[in-house]
Structures are given as structure tokens and as C-alpha cells.
C-alpha positions in Angstrom: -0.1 6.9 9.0 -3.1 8.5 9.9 -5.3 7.2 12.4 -7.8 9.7 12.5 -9.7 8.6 9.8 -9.3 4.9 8.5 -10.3 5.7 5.2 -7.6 8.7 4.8 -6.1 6.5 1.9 -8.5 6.3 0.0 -7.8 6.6 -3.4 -9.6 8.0 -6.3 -9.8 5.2 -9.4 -6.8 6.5 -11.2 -3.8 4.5 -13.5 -1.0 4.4 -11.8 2.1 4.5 -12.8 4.9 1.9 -13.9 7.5 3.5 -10.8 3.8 3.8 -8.5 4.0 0.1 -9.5 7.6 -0.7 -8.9 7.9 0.9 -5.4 5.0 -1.3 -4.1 6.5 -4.2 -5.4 10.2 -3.4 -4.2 8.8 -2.2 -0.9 6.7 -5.8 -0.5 9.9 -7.4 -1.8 12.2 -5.8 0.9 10.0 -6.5 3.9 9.1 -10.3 2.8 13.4 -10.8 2.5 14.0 -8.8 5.8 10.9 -10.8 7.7 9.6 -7.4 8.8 5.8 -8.2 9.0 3.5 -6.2 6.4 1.6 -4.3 8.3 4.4 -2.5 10.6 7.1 -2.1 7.2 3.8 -1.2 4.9 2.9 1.8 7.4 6.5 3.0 8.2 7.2 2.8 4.3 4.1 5.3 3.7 6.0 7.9 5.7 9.6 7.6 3.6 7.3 7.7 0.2 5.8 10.8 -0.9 2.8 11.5 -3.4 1.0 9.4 -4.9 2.8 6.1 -3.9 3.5 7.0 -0.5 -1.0 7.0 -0.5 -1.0 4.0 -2.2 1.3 2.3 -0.1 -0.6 3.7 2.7 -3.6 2.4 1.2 -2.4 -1.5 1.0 -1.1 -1.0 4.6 -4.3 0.0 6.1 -6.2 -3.0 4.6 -3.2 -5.3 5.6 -3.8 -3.6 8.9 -7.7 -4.3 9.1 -6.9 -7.9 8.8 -6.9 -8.2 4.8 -4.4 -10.7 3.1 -1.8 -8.8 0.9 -3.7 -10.4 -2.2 -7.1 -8.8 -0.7 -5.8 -5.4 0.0 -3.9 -5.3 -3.6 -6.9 -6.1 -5.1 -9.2 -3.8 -3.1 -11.7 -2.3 -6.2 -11.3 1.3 -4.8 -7.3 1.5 -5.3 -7.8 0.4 -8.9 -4.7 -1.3 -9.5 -4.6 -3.6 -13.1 -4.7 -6.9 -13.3 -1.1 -8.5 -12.5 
């Protein structure tokens, strides 16, 4: 992750994808099991992912990182993610 610029995540309001979707989820999912904390898996996960999920994921971890519960950064208005 970038550290250059904190807001190098930033995403444009788009629709994401179902698989954008998924790969969050299963990434969250895998670090929650493994008791990896959120911030450190979040930001090493950004670097495996390419594209667009590999910013969004990027995007959650940099909120996470700034102090922001998991629920804060997913719901952050400028990654535009639905309702879930």
C-alpha cells in the first residue's frame, strides 16, 4: 500500500461487482478465522488483489488503518458500496 498519498484509494462512486463483493467478504472472512488483525491482513491482501478489488480492498484497509471500525470504513460514502 501506498503511503505516499493517504487518499491513493480513493475510489470513484462506481457499482461494483458481485466477485468485487465476494473477495472483500472472503478476504474479512479469512483474517477474522485466522486472528490476523484487519489492518495488517487488509493491506497485505491489497498487494495479492489486482484491479479494481485489490483498490477497494485497499480502500477499506486505509480507513481501518486511520482508526475506522470495519462497519465505518465499509460504509465510507466515497467507496459506494450498496446497502448489505
Amino acid at each position: 500500500m501506498s503511503s505516499a498519498n493517504p487518499s491513493s484509494a480513493s475510489l470513484p462512486p462506481r457499482v461494483y461487482s458481485l466477485d468485487d463483493l465476494t473477495a472483500l467478504n472472503d478476504e474479512i472472512i479469512a483474517l477474522v478465522r485466522s486472528g490476523v488483525p484487519l489492518e495488517r491482513g487488509l493491506t497485505d491482501a491489497c498487494h495479492e488483489l489486482r484491479g479494481r478489488t485489490g483498490r477497494l480492498v485497499e480502500a477499506v484497509a486505509q480507513r481501518v488503518e486511520r482508526g475506522q471500525s470495519l462497519d465505518e470504513a465499509v460504509a465510507s460514502p466515497e467507496l459506494n458500496l450498496p446497502d448489505v
